[in-house]
MDAnalysis code that builds the backbone (N, CA, C; Angstrom):
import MDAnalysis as mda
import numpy as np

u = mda.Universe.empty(432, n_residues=144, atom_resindex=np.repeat(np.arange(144), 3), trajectory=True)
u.add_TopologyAttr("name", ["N", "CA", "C"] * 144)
u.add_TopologyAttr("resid", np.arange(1, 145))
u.add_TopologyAttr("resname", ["UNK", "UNK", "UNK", "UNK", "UNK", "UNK", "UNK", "UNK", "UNK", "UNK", "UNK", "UNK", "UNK", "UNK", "UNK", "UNK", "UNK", "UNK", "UNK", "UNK", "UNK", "UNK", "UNK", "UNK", "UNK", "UNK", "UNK", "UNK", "UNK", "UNK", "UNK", "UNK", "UNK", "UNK", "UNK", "UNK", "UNK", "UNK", "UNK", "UNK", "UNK", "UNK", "UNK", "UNK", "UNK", "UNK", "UNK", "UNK", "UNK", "UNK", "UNK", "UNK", "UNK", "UNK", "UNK", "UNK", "UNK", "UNK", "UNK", "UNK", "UNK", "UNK", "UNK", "UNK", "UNK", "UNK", "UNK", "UNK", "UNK", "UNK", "UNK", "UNK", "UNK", "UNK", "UNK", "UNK", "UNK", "UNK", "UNK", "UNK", "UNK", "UNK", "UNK", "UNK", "UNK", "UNK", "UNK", "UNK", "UNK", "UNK", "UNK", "UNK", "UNK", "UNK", "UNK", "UNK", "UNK", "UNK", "UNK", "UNK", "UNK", "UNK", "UNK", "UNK", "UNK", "UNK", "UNK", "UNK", "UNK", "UNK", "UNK", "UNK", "UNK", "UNK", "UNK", "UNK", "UNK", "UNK", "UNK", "UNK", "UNK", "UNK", "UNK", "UNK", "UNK", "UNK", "UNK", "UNK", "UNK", "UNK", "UNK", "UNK", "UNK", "UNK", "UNK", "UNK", "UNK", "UNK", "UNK", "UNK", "UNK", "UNK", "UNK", "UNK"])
u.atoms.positions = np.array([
    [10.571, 41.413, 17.814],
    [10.428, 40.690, 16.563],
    [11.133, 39.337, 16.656],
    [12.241, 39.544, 17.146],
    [12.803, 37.855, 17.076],
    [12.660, 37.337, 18.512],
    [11.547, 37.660, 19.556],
    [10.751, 36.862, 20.186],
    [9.867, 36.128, 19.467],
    [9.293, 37.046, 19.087],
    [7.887, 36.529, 17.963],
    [8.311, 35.377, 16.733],
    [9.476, 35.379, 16.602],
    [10.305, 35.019, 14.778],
    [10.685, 33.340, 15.825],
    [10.843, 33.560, 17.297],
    [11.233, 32.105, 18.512],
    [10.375, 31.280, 18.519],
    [9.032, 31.986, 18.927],
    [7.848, 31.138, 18.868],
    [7.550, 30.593, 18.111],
    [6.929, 31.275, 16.901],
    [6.646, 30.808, 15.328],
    [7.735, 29.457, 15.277],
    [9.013, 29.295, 15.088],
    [9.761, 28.774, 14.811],
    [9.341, 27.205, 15.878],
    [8.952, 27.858, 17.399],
    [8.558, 26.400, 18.221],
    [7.475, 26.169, 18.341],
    [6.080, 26.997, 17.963],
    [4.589, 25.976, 17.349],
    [4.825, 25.362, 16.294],
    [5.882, 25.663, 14.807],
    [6.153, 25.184, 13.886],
    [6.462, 23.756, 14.484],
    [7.681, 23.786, 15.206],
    [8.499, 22.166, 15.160],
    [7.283, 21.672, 15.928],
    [6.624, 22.191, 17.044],
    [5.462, 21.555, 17.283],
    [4.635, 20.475, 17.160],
    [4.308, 21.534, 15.947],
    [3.320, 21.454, 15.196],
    [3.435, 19.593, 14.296],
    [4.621, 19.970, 14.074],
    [5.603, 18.708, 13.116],
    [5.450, 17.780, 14.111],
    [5.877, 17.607, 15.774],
    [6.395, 16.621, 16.054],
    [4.391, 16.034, 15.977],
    [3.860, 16.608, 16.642],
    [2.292, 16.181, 16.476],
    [1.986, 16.071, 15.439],
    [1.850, 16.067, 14.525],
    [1.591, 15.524, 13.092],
    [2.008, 14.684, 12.960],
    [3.125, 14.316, 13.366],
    [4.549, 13.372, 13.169],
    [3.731, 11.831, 13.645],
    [2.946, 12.044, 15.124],
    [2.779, 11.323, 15.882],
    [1.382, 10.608, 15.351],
    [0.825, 11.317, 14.876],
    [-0.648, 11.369, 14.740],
    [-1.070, 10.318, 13.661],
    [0.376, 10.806, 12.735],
    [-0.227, 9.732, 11.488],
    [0.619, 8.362, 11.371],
    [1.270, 8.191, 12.537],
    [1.551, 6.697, 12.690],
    [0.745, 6.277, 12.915],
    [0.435, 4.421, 12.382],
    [-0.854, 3.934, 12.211],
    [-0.384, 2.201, 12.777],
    [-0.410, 1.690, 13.747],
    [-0.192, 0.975, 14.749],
    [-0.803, -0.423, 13.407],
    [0.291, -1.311, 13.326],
    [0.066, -2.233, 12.340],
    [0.445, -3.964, 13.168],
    [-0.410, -4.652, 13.360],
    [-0.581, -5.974, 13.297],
    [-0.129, -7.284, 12.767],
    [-0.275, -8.066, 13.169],
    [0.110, -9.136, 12.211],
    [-1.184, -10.137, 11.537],
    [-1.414, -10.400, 10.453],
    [-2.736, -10.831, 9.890],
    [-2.587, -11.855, 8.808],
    [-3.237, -13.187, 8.866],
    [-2.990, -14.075, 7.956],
    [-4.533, -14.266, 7.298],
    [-3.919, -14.129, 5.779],
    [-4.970, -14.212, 4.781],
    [-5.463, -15.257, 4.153],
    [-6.004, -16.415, 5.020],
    [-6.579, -17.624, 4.859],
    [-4.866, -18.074, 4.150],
    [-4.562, -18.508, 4.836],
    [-3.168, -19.309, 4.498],
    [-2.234, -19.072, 3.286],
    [-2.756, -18.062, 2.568],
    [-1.542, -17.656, 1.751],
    [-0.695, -17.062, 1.808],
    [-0.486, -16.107, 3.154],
    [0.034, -15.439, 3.153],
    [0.043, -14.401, 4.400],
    [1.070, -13.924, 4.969],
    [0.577, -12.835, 6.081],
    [1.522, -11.165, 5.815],
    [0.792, -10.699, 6.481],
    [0.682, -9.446, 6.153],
    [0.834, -8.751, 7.279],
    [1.298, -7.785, 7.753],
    [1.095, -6.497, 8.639],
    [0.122, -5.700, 8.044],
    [-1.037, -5.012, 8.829],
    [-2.177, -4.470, 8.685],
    [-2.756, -3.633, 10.052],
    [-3.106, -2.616, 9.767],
    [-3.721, -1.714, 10.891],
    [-4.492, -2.363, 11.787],
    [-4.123, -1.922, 12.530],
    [-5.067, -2.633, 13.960],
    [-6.559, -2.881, 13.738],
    [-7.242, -1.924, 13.541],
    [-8.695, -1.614, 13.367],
    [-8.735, -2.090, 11.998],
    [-7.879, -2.956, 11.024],
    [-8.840, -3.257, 9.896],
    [-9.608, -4.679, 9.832],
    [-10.326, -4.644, 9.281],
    [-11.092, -6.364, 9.056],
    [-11.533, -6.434, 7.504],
    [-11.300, -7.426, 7.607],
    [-11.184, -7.989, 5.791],
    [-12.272, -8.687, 5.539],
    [-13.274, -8.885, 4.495],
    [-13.499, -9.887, 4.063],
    [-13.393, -10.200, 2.585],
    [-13.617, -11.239, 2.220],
    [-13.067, -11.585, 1.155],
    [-14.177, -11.095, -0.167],
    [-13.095, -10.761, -1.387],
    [-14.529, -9.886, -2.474],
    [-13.519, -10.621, -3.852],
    [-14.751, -10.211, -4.798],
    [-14.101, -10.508, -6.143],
    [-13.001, -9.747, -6.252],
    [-12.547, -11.035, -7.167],
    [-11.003, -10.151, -8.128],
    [-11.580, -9.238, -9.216],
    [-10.438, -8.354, -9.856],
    [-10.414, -7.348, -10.587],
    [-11.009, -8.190, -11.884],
    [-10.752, -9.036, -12.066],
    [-10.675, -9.444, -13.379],
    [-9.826, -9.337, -14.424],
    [-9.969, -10.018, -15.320],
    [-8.719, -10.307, -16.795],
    [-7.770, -11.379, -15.694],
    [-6.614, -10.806, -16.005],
    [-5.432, -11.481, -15.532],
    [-5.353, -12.010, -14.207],
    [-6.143, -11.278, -13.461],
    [-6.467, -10.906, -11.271],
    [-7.396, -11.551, -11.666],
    [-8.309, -13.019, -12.487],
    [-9.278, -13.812, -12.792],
    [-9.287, -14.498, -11.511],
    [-7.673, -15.083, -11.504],
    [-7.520, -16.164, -10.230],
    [-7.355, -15.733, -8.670],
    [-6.980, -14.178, -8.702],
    [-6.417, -13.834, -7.985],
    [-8.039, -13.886, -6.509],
    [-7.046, -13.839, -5.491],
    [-7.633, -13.759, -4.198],
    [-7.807, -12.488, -3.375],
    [-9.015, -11.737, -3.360],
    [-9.185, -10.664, -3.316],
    [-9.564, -10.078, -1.613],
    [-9.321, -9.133, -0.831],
    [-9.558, -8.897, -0.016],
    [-9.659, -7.449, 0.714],
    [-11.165, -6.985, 0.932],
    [-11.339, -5.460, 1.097],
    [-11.782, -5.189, 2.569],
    [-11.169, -4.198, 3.176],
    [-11.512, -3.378, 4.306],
    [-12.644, -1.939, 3.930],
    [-13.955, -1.979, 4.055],
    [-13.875, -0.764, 3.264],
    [-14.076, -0.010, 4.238],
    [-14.438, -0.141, 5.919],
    [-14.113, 1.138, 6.400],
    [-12.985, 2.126, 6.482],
    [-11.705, 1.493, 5.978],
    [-10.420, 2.073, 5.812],
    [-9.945, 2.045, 4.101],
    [-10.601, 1.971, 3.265],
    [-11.028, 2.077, 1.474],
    [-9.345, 1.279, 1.283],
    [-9.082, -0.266, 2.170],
    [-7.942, -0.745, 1.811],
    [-7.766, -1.917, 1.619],
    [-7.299, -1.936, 0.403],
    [-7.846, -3.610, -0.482],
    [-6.112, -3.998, -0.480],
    [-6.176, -5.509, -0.377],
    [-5.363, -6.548, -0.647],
    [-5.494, -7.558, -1.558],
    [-4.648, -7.645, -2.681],
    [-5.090, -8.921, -3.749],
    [-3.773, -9.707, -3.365],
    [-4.040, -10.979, -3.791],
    [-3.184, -12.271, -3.552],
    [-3.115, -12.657, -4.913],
    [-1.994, -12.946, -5.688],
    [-2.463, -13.762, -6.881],
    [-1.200, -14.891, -7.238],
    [-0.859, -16.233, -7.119],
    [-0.265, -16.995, -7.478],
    [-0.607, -17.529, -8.758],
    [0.143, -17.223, -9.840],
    [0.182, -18.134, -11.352],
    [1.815, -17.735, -11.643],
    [1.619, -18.380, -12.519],
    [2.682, -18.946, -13.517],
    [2.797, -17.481, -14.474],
    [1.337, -16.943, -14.535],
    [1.461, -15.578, -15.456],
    [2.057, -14.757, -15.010],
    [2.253, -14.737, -13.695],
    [3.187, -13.490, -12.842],
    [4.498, -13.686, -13.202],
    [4.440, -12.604, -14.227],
    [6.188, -12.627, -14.362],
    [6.126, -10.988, -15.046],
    [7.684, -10.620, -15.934],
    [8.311, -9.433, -16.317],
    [7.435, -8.980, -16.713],
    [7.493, -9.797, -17.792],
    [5.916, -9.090, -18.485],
    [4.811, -8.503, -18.330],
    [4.397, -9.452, -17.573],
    [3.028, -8.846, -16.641],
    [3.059, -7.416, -16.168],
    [3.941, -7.278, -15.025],
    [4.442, -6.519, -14.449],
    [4.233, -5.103, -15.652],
    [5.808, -5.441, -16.287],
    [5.562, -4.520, -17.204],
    [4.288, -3.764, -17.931],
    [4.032, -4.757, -18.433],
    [2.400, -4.310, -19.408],
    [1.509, -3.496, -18.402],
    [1.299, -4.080, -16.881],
    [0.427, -3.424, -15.940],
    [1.145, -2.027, -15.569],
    [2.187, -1.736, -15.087],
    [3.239, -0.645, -15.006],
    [2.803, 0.389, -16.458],
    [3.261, -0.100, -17.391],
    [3.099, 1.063, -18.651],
    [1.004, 1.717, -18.458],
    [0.403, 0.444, -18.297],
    [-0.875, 0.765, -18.178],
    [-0.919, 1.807, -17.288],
    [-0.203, 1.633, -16.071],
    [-0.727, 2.810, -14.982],
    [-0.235, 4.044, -15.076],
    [1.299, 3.969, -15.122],
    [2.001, 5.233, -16.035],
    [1.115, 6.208, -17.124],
    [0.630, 5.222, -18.066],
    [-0.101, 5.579, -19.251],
    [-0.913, 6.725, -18.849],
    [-1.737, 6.272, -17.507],
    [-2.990, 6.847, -16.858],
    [-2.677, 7.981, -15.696],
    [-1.388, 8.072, -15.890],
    [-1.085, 9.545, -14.876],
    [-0.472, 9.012, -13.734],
    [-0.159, 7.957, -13.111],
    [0.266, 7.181, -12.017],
    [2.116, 7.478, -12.019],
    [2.420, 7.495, -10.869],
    [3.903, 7.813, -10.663],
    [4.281, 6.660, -10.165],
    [5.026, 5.505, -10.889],
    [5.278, 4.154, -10.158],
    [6.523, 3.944, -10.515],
    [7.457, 3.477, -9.327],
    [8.550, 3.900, -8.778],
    [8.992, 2.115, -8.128],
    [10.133, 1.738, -8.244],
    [10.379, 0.832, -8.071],
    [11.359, 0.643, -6.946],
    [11.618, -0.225, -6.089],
    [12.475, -0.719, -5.134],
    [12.876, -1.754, -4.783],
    [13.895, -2.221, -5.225],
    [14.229, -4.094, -4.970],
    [12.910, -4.409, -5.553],
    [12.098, -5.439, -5.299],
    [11.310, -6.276, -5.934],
    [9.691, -5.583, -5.120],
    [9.741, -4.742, -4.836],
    [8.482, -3.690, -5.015],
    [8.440, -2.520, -5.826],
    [7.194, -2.428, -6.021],
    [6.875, -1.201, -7.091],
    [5.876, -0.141, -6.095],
    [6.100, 1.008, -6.288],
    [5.202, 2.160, -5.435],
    [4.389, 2.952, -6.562],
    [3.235, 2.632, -6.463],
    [2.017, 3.592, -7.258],
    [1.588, 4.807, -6.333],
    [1.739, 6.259, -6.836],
    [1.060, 6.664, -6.507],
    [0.090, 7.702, -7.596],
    [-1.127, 6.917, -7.466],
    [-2.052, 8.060, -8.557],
    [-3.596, 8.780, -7.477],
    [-3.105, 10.017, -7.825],
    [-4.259, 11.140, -7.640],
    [-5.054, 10.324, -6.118],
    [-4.348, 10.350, -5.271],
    [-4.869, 10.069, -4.125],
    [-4.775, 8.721, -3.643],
    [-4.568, 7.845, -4.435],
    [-4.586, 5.928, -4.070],
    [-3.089, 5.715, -4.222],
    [-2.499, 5.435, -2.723],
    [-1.178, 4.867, -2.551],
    [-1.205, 3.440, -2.936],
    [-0.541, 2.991, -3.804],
    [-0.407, 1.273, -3.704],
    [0.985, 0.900, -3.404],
    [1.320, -0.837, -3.250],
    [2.895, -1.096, -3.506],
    [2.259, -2.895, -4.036],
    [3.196, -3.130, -4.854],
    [2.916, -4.632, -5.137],
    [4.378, -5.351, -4.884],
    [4.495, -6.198, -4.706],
    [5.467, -7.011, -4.690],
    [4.988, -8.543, -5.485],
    [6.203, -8.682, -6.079],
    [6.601, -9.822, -6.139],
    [7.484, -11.054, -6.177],
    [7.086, -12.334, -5.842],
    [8.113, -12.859, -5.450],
    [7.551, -14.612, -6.227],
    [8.690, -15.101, -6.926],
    [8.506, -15.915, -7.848],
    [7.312, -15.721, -8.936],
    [6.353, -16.805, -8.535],
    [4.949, -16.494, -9.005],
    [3.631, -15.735, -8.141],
    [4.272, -15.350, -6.999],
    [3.309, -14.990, -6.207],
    [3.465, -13.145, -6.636],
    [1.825, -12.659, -5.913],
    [2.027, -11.127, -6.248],
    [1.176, -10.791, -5.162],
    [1.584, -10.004, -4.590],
    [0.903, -9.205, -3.520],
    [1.049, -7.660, -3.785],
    [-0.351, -7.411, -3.553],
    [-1.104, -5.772, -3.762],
    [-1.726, -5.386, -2.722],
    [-1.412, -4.015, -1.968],
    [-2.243, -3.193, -1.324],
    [-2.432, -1.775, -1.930],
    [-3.544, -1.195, -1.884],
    [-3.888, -0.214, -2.616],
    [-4.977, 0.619, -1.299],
    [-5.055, 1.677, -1.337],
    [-5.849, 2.595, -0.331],
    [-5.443, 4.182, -0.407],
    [-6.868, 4.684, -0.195],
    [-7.196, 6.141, -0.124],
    [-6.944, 6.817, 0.861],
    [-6.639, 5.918, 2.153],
    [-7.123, 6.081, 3.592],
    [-5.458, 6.319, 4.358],
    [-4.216, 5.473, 3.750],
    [-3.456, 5.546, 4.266],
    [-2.240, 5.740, 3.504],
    [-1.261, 6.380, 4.238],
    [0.065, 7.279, 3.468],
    [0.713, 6.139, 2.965],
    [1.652, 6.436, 1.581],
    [2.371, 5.675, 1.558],
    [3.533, 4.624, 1.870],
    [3.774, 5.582, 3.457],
    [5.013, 5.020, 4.085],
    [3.670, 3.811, 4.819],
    [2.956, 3.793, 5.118],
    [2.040, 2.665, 5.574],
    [2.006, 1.789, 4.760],
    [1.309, 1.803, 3.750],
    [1.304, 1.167, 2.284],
    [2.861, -0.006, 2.448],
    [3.706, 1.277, 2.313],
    [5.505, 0.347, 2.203],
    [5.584, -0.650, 3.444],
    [5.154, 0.187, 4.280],
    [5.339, -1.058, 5.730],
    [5.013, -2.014, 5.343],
    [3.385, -2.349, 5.076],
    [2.365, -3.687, 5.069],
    [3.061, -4.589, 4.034],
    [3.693, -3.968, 2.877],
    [4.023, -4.947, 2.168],
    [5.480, -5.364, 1.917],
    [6.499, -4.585, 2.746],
    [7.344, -5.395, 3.217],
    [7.741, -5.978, 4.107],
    [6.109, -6.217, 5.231],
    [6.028, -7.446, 6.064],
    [5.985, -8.547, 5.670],
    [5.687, -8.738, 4.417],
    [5.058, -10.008, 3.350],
    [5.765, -11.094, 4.190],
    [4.871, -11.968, 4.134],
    [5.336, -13.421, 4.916],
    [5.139, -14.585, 4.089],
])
């Protein structure tokens, strides 16, 4: 029995260190038509798509969809507490668990990891289905 109770115990850690390995996701360096650069998965390619709209009117939008992982850019003057706030209570509102760190925020709702940062008037968003949140955290505290 505690042969059997040895093994179990070393396909387990195994098991972990391969998992472990598997879902590291080999990240790049990538500039988004001059606003800005980013760390981003090797295999992604961007092209550029509409903004969300309302407030993301101005914003600079950018989707991968073989990897379902979007990047928005948005520089105004509107980016501030407020904003923030009002968008935060919105997502909260809607079941979202968003969690803050120094001057990033971590969304996570029902499957879509995001993190936004911001910095003065600038705001940077990644959002995706495809990749864990510790990925998510990487890309956007490469912000350049």
């Amino acid at each position: 029995m505690k042969k059997i109770f040895t093994i179990l115990i070393a396909l387990t850690a195994f098991g972990l260190v391969i998992g472990g390995v598997s879902a590291a996701v080999e990240l790049v360096d990538h500039d988004f038509d001059g606003h800005f650069k980013l760390k981003v998965p090797k295999n992604a390619t961007f092209k550029k798509t509409d903004s969300a709209g309302g407030i993301l009117d101005d914003a600079v939008s950018y989707s991968d969809s073989a990897n379902d992982l979007n990047v928005t850019y948005l520089m105004s003057s509107d980016v501030d507490d407020s904003l923030v706030n009002k968008t935060l209570k919105d997502l909260k509102d809607k079941g979202a668990n968003v969690t803050k760190t120094g001057d990033m925020y971590k969304i996570d709702a029902n499957g879509l990891n995001g993190a936004v940062r911001i910095k003065g008037v600038e705001l940077v968003m990644v959002t995706t289905t495809h990749f864990d949140m510790d990925t998510v955290v990487s890309m956007v505290e490469s912000l350049d």
